[in-house]
Backbone as JSON Lines, residues from 0, in Angstrom:
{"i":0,"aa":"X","n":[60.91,3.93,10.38],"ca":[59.75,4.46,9.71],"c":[60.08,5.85,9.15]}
{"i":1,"aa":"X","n":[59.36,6.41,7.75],"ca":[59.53,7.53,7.32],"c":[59.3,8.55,8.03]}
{"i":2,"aa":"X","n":[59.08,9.55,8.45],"ca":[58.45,10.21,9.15],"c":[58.6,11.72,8.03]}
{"i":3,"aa":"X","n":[59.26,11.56,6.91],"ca":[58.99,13.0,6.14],"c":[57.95,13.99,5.79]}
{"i":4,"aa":"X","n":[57.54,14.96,6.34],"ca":[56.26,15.46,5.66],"c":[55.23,15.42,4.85]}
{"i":5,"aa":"X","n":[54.48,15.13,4.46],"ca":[53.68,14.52,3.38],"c":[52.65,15.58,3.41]}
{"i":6,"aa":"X","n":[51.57,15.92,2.12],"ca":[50.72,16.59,1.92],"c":[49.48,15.32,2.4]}
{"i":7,"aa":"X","n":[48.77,15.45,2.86],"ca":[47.7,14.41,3.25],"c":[46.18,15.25,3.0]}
{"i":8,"aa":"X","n":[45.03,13.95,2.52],"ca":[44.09,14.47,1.75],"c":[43.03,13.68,2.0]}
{"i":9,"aa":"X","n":[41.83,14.4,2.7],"ca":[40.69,13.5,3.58],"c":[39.65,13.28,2.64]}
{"i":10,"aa":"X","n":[38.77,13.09,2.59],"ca":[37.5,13.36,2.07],"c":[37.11,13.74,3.7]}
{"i":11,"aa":"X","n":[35.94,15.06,4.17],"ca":[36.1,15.43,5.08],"c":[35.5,14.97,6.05]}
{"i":12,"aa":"X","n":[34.34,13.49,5.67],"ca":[34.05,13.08,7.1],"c":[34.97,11.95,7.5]}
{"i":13,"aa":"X","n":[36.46,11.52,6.55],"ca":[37.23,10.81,7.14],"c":[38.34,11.61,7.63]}
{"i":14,"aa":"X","n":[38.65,12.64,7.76],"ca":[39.52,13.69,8.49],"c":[39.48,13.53,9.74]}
{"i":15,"aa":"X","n":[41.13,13.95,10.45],"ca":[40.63,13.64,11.53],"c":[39.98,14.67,12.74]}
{"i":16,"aa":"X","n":[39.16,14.24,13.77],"ca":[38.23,15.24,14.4],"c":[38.8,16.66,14.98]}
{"i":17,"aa":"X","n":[40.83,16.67,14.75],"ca":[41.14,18.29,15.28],"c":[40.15,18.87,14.01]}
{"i":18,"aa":"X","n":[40.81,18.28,12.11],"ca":[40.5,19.07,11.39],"c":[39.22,19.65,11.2]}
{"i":19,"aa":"X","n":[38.1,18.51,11.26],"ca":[37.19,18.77,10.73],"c":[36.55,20.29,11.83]}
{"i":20,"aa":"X","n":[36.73,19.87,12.94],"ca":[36.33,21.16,14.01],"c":[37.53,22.33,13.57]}
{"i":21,"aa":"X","n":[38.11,22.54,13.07],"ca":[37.95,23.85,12.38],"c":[36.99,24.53,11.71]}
{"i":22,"aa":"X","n":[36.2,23.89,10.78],"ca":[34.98,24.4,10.12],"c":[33.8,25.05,10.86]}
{"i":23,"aa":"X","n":[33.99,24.45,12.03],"ca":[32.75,25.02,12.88],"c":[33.04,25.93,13.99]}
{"i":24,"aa":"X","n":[32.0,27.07,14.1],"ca":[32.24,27.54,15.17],"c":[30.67,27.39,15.99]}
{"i":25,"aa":"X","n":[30.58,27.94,17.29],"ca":[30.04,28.1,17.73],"c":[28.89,26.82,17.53]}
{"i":26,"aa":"X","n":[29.49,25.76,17.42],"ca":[28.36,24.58,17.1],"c":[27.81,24.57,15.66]}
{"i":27,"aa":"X","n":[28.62,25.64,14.54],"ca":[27.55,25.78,13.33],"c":[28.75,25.78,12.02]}
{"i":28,"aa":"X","n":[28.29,24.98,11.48],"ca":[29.24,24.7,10.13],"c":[29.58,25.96,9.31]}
{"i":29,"aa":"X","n":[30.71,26.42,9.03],"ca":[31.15,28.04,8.74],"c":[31.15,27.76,6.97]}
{"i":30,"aa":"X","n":[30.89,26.36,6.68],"ca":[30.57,26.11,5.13],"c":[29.28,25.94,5.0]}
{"i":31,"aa":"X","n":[28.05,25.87,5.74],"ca":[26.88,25.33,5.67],"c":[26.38,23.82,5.43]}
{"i":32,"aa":"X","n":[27.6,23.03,6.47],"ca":[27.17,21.53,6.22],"c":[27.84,20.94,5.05]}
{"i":33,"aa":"X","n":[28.67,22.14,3.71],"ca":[28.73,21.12,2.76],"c":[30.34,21.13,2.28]}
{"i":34,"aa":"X","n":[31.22,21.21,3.36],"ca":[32.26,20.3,3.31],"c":[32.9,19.31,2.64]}
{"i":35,"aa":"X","n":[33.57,19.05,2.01],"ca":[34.29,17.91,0.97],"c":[35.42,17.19,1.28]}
{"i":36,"aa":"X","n":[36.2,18.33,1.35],"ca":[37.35,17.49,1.92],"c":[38.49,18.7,2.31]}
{"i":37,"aa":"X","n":[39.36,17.85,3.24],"ca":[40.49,18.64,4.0],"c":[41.53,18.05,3.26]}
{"i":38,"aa":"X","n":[42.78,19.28,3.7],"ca":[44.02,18.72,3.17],"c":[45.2,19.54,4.07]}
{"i":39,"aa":"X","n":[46.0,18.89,4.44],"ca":[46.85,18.88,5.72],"c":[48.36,19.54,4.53]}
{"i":40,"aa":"X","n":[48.64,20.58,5.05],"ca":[50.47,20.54,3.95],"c":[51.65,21.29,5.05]}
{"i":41,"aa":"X","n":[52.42,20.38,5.03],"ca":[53.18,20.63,6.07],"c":[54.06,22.19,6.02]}
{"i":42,"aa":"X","n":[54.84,23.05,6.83],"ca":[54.87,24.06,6.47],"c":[56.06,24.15,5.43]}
{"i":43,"aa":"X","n":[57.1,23.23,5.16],"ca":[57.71,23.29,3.95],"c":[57.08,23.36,2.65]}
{"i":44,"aa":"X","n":[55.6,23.71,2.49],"ca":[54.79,23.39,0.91],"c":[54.07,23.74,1.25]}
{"i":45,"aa":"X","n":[53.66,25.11,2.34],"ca":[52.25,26.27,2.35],"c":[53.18,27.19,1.11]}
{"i":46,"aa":"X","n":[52.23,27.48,0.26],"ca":[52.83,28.27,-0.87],"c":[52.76,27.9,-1.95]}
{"i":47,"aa":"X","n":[52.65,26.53,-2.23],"ca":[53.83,26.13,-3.43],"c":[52.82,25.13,-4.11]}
{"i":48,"aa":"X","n":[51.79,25.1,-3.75],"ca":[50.57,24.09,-4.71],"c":[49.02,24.44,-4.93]}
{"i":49,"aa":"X","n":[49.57,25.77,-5.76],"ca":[48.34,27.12,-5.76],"c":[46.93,26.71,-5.82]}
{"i":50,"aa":"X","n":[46.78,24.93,-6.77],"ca":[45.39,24.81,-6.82],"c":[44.88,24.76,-5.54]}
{"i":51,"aa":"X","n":[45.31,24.61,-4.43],"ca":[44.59,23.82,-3.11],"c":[43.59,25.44,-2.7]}
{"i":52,"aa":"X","n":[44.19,26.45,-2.91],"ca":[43.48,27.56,-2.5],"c":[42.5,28.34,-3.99]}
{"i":53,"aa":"X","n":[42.94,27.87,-5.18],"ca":[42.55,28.26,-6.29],"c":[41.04,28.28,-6.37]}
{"i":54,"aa":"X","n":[40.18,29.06,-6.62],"ca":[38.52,28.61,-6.56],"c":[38.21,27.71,-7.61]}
{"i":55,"aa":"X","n":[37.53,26.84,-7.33],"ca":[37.25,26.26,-8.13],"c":[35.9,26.16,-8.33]}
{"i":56,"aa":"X","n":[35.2,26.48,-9.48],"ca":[33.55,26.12,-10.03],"c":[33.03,26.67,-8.72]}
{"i":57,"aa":"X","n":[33.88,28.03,-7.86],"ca":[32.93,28.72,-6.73],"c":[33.16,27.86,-5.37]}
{"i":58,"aa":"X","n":[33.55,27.14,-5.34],"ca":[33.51,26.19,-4.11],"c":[34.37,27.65,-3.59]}
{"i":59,"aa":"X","n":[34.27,27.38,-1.92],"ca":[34.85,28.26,-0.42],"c":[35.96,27.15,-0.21]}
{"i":60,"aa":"X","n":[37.2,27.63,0.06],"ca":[38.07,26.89,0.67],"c":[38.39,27.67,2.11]}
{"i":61,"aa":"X","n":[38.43,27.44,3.0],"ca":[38.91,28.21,4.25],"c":[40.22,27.54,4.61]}
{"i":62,"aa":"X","n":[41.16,28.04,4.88],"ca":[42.17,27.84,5.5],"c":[42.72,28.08,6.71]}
{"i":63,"aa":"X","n":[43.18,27.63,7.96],"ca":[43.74,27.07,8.99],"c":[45.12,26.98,9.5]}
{"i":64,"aa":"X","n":[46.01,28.06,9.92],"ca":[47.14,27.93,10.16],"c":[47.36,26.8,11.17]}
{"i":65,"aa":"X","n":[48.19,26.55,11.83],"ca":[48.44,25.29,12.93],"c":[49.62,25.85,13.57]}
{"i":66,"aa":"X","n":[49.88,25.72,14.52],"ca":[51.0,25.9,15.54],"c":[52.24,25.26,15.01]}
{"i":67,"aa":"X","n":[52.49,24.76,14.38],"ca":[53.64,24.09,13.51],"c":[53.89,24.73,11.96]}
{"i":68,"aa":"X","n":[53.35,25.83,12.13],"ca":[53.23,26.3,10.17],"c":[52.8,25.75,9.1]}
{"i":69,"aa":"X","n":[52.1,24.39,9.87],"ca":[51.58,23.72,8.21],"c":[50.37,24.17,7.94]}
{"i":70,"aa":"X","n":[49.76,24.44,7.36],"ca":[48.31,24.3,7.25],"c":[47.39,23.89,7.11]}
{"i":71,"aa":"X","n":[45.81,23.79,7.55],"ca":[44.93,22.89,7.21],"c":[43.85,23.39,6.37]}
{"i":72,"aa":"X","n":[43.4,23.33,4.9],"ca":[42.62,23.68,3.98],"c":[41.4,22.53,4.03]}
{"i":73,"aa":"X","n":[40.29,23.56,3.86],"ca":[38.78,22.7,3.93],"c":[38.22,23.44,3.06]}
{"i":74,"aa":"X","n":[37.92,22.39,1.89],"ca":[36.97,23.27,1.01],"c":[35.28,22.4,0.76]}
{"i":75,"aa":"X","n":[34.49,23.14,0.66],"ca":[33.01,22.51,0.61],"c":[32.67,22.68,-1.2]}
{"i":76,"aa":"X","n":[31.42,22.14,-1.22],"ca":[31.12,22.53,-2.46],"c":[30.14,23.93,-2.53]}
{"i":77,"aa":"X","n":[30.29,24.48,-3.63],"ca":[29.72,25.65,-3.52],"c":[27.91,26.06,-3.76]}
């Protein structure tokens, strides 16, 4: 099986439940419920695919380091 890094891309209520509990703290959605989607990039390609953090039409993207250097990006609509 491959096992190479891959950029991976949820829509965010099919993400899986580490990611989506990033968004929340304290029991309360840190986007206000309106969440879209996550995207997982392993740490060879934090850097290097500017739209994922780029604003777009105002949307919030928050980002998520991970204990492995990849990162996890969640952006809602704005």
């Amino acid at each position: 099986m491959d096992e190479t890094p891959v950029v991976r891309i949820w829509r965010y209520l099919d993400a899986p439940r580490e990611f989506r509990e990033l968004s929340v703290e304290k029991g309360i959605s840190t986007h206000g419920g309106k969440e879209e989607w996550v995207i997982h990039v392993p740490v060879f390609l934090v850097g290097f695919i500017p739209w994922i953090e780029a604003p777009q039409g105002g949307s919030p993207v928050s980002h998520h380091p991970r204990p492995d250097g990849s990162v996890v990006y969640i952006r809602a609509r704005a």
